[in-house]
C-alpha positions in Angstrom: 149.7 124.4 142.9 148.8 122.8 146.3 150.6 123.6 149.7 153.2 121.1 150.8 151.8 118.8 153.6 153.6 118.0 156.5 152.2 115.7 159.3 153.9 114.9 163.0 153.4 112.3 164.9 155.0 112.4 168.1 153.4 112.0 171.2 155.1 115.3 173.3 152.7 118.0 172.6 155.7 120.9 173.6 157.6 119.4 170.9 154.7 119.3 168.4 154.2 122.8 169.2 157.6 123.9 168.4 157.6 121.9 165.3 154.8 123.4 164.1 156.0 127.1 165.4 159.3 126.7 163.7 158.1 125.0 160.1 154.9 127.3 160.2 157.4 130.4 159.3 157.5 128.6 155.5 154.3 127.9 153.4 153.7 125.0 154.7 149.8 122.9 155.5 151.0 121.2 158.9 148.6 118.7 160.5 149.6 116.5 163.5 148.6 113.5 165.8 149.7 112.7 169.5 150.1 108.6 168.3 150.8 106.4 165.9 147.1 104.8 165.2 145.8 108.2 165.3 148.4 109.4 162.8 147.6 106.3 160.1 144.1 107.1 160.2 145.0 110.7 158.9 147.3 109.3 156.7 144.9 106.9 155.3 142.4 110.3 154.8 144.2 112.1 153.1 147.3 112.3 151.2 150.9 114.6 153.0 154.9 114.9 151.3 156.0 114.6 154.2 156.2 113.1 157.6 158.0 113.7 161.0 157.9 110.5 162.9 159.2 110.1 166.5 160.6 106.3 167.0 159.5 106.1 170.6 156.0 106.3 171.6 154.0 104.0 174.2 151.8 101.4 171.7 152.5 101.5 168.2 156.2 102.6 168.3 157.4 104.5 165.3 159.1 101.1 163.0 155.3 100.0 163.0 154.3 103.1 162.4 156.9 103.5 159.4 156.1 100.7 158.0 152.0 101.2 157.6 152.7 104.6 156.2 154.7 103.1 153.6 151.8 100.8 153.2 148.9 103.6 152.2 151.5 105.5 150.8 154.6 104.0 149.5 156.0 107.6 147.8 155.7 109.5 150.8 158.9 111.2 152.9 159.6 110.1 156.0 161.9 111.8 158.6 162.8 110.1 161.6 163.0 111.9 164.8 164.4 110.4 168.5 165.8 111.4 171.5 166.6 107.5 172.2 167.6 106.8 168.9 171.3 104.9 168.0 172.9 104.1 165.0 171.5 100.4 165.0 167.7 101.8 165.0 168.5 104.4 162.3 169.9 101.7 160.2 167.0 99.9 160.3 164.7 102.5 159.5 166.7 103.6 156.2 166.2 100.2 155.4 162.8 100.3 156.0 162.2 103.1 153.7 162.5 106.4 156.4 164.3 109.0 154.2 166.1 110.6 156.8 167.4 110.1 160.3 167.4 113.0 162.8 168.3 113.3 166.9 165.5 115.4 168.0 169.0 117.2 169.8 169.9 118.8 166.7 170.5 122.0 165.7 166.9 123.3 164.6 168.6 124.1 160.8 169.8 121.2 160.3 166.1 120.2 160.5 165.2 123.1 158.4 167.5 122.3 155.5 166.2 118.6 155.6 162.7 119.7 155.0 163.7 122.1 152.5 165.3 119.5 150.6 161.9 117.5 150.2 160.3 120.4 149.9 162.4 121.1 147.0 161.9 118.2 145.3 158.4 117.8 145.6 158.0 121.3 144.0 159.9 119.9 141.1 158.1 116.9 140.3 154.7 119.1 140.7 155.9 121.8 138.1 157.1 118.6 136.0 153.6 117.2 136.1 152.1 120.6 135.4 154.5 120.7 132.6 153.9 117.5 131.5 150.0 117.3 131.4 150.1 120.0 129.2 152.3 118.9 127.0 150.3 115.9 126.6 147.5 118.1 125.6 149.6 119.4 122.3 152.5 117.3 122.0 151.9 114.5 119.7 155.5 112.9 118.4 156.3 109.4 120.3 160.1 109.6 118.1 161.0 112.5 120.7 161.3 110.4 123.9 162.2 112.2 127.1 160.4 113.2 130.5 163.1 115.3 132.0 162.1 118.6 132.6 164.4 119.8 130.1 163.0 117.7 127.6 159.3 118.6 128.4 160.1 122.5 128.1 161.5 121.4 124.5 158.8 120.2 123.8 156.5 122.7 125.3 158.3 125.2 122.9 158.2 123.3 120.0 154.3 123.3 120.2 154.4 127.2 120.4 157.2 127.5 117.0 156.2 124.8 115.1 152.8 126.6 113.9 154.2 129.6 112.9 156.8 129.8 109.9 159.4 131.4 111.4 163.2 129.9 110.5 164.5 128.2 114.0 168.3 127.4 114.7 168.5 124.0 116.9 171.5 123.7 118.7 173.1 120.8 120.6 176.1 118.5 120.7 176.6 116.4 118.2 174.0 112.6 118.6 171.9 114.4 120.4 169.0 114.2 118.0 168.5 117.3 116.5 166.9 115.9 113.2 164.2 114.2 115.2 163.3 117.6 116.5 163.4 119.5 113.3 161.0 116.2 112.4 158.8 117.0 115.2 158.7 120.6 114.1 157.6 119.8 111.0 155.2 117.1 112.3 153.4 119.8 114.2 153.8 122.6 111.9 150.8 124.1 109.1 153.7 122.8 106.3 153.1 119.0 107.4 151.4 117.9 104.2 154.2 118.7 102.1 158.0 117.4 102.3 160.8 117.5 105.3 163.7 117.6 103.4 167.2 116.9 105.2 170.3 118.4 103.8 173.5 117.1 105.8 176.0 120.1 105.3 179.1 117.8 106.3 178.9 115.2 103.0 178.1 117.2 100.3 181.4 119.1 98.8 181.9 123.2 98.5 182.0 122.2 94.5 178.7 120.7 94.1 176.9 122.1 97.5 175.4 125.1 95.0 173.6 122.5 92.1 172.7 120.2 95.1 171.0 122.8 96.8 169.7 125.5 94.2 169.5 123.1 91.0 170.9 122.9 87.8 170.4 123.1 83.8 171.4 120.7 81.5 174.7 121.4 80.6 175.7 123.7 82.4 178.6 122.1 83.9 180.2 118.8 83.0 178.4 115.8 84.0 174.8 118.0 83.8 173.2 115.7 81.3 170.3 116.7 82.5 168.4 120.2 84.5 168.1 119.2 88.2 165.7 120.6 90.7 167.3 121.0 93.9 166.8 120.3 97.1 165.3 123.9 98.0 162.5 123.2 95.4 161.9 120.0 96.4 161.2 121.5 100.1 158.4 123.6 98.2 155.5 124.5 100.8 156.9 121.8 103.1 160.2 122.4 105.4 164.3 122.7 104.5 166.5 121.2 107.2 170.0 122.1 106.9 171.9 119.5 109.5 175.0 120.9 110.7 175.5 124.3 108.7 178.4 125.7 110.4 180.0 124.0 108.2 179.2 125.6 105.6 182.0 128.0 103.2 181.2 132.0 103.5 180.5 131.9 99.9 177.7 129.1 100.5 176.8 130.9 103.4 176.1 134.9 101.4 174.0 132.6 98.4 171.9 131.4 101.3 171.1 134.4 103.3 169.9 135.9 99.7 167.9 133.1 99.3 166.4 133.2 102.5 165.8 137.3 101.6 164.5 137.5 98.9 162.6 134.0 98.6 164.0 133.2 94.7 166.6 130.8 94.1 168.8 130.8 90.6 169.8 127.4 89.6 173.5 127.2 88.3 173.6 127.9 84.7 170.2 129.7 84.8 169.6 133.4 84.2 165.8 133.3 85.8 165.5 133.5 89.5 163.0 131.2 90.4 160.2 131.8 93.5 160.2 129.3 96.5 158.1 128.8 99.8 159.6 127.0 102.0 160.2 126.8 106.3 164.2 127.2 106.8 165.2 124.6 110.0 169.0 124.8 110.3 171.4 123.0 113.3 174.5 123.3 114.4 176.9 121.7 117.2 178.5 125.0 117.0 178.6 127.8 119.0 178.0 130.4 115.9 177.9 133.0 118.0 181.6 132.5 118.4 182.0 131.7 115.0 180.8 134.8 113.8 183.5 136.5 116.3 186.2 134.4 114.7 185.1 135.3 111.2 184.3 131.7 110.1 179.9 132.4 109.8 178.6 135.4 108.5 177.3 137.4 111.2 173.8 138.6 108.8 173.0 134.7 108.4 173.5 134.2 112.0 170.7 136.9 112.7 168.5 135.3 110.4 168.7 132.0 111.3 168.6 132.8 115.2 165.3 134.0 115.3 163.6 131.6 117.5 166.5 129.5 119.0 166.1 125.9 120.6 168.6 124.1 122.2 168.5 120.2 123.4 170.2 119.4 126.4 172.9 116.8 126.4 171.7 113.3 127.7 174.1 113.5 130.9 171.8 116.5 131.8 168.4 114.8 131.3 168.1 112.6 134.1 165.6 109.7 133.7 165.8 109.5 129.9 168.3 107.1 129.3 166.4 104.7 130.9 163.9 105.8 128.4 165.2 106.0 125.1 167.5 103.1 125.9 164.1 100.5 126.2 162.8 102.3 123.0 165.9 101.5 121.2 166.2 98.1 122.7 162.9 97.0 121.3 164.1 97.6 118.2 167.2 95.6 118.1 167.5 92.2 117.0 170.3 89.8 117.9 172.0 88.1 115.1 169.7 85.1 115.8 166.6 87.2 115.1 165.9 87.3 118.7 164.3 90.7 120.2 167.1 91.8 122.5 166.7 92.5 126.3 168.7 94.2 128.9 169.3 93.6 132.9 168.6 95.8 135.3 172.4 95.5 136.0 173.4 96.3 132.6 170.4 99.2 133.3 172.4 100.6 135.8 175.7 101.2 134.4 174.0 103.1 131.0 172.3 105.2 133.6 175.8 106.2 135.5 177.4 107.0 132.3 178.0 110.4 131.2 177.4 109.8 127.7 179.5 112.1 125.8 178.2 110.8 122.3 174.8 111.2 123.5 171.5 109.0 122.0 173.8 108.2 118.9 176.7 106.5 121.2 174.2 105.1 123.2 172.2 103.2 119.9 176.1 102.2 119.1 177.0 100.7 122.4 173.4 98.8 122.8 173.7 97.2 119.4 177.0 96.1 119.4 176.5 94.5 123.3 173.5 92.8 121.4 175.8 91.0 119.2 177.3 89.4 122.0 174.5 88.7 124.2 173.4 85.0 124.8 169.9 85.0 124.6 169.6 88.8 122.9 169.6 89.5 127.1 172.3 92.1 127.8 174.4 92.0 130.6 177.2 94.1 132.6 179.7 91.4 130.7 178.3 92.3 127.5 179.0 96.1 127.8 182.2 97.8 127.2 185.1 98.0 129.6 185.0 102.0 130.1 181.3 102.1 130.8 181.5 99.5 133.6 184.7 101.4 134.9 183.0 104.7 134.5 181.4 104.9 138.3 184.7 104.1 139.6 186.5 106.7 137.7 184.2 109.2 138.1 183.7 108.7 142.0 184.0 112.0 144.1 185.0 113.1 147.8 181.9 113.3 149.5 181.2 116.7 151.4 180.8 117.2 155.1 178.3 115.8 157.0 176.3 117.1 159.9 177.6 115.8 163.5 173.8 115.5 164.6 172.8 113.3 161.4 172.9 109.9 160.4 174.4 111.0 157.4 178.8 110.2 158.2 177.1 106.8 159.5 175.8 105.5 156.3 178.0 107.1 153.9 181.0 105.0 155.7 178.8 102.3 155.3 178.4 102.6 151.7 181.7 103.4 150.8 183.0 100.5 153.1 180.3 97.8 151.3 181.4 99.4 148.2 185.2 98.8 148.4 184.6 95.2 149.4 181.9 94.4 146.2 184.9 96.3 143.9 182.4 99.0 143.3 179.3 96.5 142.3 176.6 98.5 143.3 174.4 95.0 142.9 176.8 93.4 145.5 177.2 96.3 147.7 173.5 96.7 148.3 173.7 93.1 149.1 176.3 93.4 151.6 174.0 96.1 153.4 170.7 94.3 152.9 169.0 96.5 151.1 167.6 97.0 147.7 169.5 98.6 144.7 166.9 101.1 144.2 167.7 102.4 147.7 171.5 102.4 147.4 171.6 104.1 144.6 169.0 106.5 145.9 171.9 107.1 148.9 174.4 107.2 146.6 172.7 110.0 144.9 171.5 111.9 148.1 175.0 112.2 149.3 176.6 112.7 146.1 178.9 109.6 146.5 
């Protein structure tokens, strides 16, 4: 991975020195230049994370400066550093695009932590790239839509399991889309010319679950007019998914571990055991570990089925997603006009603040059902239910303490101040402040408002 570059502009040469003696003690590439042309002309070079302006410089001063580097590169960090500075200059440079306002007065680890905190991030996103160019390389399943870094080690692992034909336990809560991974198993597995077949443990009754799954003769039981197959034998050389099966009985439970032993299944009313090759995926909501403690899931079939474990993170957790999976569902709705439906950014917004507790399947619900009352097929806040665009309200915390040398206790009273007067409209707020969404809610999230 490359080293995290830092460049200073300020014109004092002691306090470049320091700078660079102080952040040099970290792994750190530091370059610097003694004025703002000079500094734009290394910027435009080569590429740096991060950059330490000073505000007041004889020529170019540092809002000109600030506002070029943004130019050649519009991702890059951007600390500002004065001795002159005042809460009407920092204010403007926020709005600008600096990420950070500093009095060059500080205490020197309040400095630290601020670098740290980019440098932090930045690390992320690299080992997210990393992680994501080589998943690119194997992964090959658009239905499984998510960037986050939890999602791309899923899907990193999935690569490694599906080949083999070992049985995998997926775990998650419930809506979360555990099917579509057992599908992208499959999809990616040495079984994918033959069938997937789903078995949804929750609808199919103790009385019949054995004939549905093992098969049946003719007559054996009333209603057997004729032999049945089952669902196990219909999953030959392909791949069994068994959706939810903790809730399955104890005796359904002890007929499938010896299944899964000896690799023969006896239909009901047969006295041949009968050889099958198949790839055993099973999910559960359930924490079976603890229902093996409170005697409800046999602790053997547990074992077996936990071999190679995956579990998918709930949406709340995968930050960026929703975004995501909420465009890929939306191309897929129609209104009840037949027109393709469309969402705000608004609208946007208010999904991405919501915590989701139904997960990708409340999230399909609540985006076709605002659909239905969408003029146009375009959905809007209005369109949206009540306790989604209450959630941010509801959900609002106390900030934490703020640095006395930082700008931070400046804008985060301005924030919450703007955001009283809009009634928590984050659209309205951000044009109370004159700034852009994107950079409210980017303030909003820096200090966890």
């Amino acid at each position: 991975m490359d080293r995290f570059k830092i460049l200073i502009i300020d014109d004092e040469k002691n306090v470049v020195s320091a700078l660079k003696r102080f952040l040099s003690r970290q792994d750190y590439e530091i370059d610097s230049a003694s004025d703002g042309e000079k500094g734009l002309a290394a910027l435009s070079k080569q590429s740096f994370d991060l950059l330490l302006l000073d505000l007041k410089m004889p020529g170019m001063d540092g809002m000109a400066v600030l506002r070029q580097a943004l130019e050649i590169a519009p991702d890059l960090k951007i600390i500002i550093q004065t001795g002159h500075g005042g809460v009407a200059d920092a204010v403007k440079a926020l709005k600008i695009g600096a990420t950070d306002f500093l009095e060059k007065s500080c205490d020197p680890a309040i400095l630290r932590t601020r670098v740290e905190q980019v440098y932090t991030q930045w690390s992320l996103s690299q080992a997210n790239a990393a992680l994501a160019k080589n998943c690119l390389c194997s992964f090959n399943y658009p239905a499984l839509i998510g960037e986050s870094s939890a999602m791309l080690k899923l899907k990193d692992m999935i690569t490694r399991v599906a080949p083999t034909d070992s049985t995998i336990l997926i775990q998650g809560e419930s809506g979360t889309g555990k099917e579509i991974i057992a599908r992208a198993i499959h999809h990616h597995s040495m079984r994918n010319n033959h069938d997937l077949v789903t078995v949804d443990c929750t609808t199919i009754g103790e009385s019949v679950f054995e004939s549905e799954l093992f098969g049946h003769k003719k007559g054996s039981f009333t209603g057997a007019n004729v032999s049945a197959t089952g669902l196990v034998r219909t999953a030959e050389k392909g791949t069994l998914f068994l959706d939810e099966i903790g809730e399955l009985s104890l005796s359904i439970q002890a007929k499938l571990l010896r299944v899964i032993q000896e690799k023969t299944i006896r239909p009901v009313g047969s006295t041949q055991n009968l050889p099958v090759d198949f790839r055993l995926i099973a999910a559960t909501n359930k924490n079976l570990a603890d229902e093996v403690a409170k005697g409800l899931f046999r602790q053997d079939l547990f074992y077996r089925l936990s071999f190679v474990t995956l579990t998918i993170s709930p949406l709340r957790e995968r930050e960026g997603d929703i975004t995501l999976i909420a465009n890929d569902l939306i191309s897929n709705i129609q209104t009840p006009l037949g027109k393709p439906a469309t969402i705000t950014r608004d609208a946007m917004l208010l999904l991405q603040r919501y915590d989701w507790p139904g997960n990708v399947r409340e999230l399909e619900n609540i985006l076709r059902g605002s659909a239905i009352f969408s003029e146009n097929g375009q959905i809007t806040p209005g369109n949206l239910p009540a306790h989604i665009c209450n959630y941010s309200q509801q959900a609002a915390k106390h900030p934490g303490e703020v640095d006395t040398y930082t700008l931070a206790q400046h804008v985060m009273a301005a924030i919450k101040s703007a955001l009283a007067q809009a009634n928590q409209s984050r659209r309205q707020a951000a044009q109370l402040l004159q700034i852009s969404e994107a950079t409210l809610y980017r303030k909003i999230k820096l200090y966890n408002l």
